[in-house]
C-alpha positions in Angstrom: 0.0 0.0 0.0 2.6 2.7 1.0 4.8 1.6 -2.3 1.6 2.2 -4.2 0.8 5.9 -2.6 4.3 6.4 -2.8 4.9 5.6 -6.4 1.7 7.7 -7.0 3.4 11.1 -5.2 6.7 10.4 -7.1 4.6 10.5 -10.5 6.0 6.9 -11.1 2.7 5.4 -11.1 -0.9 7.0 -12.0 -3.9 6.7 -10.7 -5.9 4.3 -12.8 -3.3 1.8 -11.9 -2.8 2.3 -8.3 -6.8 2.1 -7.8 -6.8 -1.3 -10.0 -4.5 -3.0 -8.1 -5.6 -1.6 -5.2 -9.4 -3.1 -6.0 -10.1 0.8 -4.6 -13.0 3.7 -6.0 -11.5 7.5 -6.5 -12.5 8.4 -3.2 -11.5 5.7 -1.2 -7.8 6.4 -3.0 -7.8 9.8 -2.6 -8.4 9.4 1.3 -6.2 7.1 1.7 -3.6 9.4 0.1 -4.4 12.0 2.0 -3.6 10.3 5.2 0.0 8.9 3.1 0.8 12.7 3.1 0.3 13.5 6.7 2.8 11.3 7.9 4.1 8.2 5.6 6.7 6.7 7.7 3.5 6.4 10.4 1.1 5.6 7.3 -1.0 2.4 8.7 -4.8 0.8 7.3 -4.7 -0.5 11.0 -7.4 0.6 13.2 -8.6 0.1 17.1 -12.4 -1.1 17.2 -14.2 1.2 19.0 -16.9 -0.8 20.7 -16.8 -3.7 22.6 -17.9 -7.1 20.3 -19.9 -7.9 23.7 -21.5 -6.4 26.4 -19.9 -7.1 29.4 -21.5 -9.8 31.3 -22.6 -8.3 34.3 -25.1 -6.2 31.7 -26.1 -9.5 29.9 -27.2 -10.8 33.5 -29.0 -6.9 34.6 -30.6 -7.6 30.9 -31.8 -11.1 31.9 -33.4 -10.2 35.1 -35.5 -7.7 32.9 -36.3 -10.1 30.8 -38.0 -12.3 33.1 -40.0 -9.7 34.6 -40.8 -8.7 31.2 -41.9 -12.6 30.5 -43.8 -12.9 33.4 -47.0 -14.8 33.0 -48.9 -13.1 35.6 -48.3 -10.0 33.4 -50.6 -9.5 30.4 -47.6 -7.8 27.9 -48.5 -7.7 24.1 -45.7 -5.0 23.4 -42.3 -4.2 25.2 -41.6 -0.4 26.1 -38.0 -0.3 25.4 -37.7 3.2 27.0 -39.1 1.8 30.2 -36.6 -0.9 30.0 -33.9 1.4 29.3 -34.9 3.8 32.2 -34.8 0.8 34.8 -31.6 -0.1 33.8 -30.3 3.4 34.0 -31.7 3.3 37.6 -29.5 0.5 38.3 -26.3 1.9 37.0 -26.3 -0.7 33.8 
């Protein structure tokens, strides 16, 4: 990738080719390239995943214990108000 963007700056290669072996749109090229420029020896398509790829268990188990109220036979519930359930977790810190 950084030979690519760097042959692209150095007019060695253009940018037809770089996007085709790339397998990259314009924009997507031009973005990365823009990020080349700011700083290519630190130049990197790695990221850090913002958000967990779970909720935490102890929030699985606060969403369980909803659930079974929410289940409860003894309650006559056609439709779940999510806001509700959201509020009573709030409540309790989840």
């Amino acid at each position: 990738m950084k030979a690519l963007l760097k042959g692209y700056c150095q007019k060695a290669l253009d940018k037809s080719t770089a996007e085709e072996i790339l397998e990259i749109g314009r924009s997507r090229f031009f973005s990365l390239l823009n990020q080349y420029r700011r700083d290519p020896d630190n130049f990197s398509l790695a990221y850090q995943k913002e958000t967990p790829a779970r909720i935490p268990a102890w929030v699985e188990k606060e969403l369980m214990l909803e659930r079974r109220l929410i289940e409860d036979p003894a309650l006559p519930i056609t439709t779940y108000n999510y806001s509700a359930i959201r509020d009573r977790l709030v409540k309790r810190g989840v």
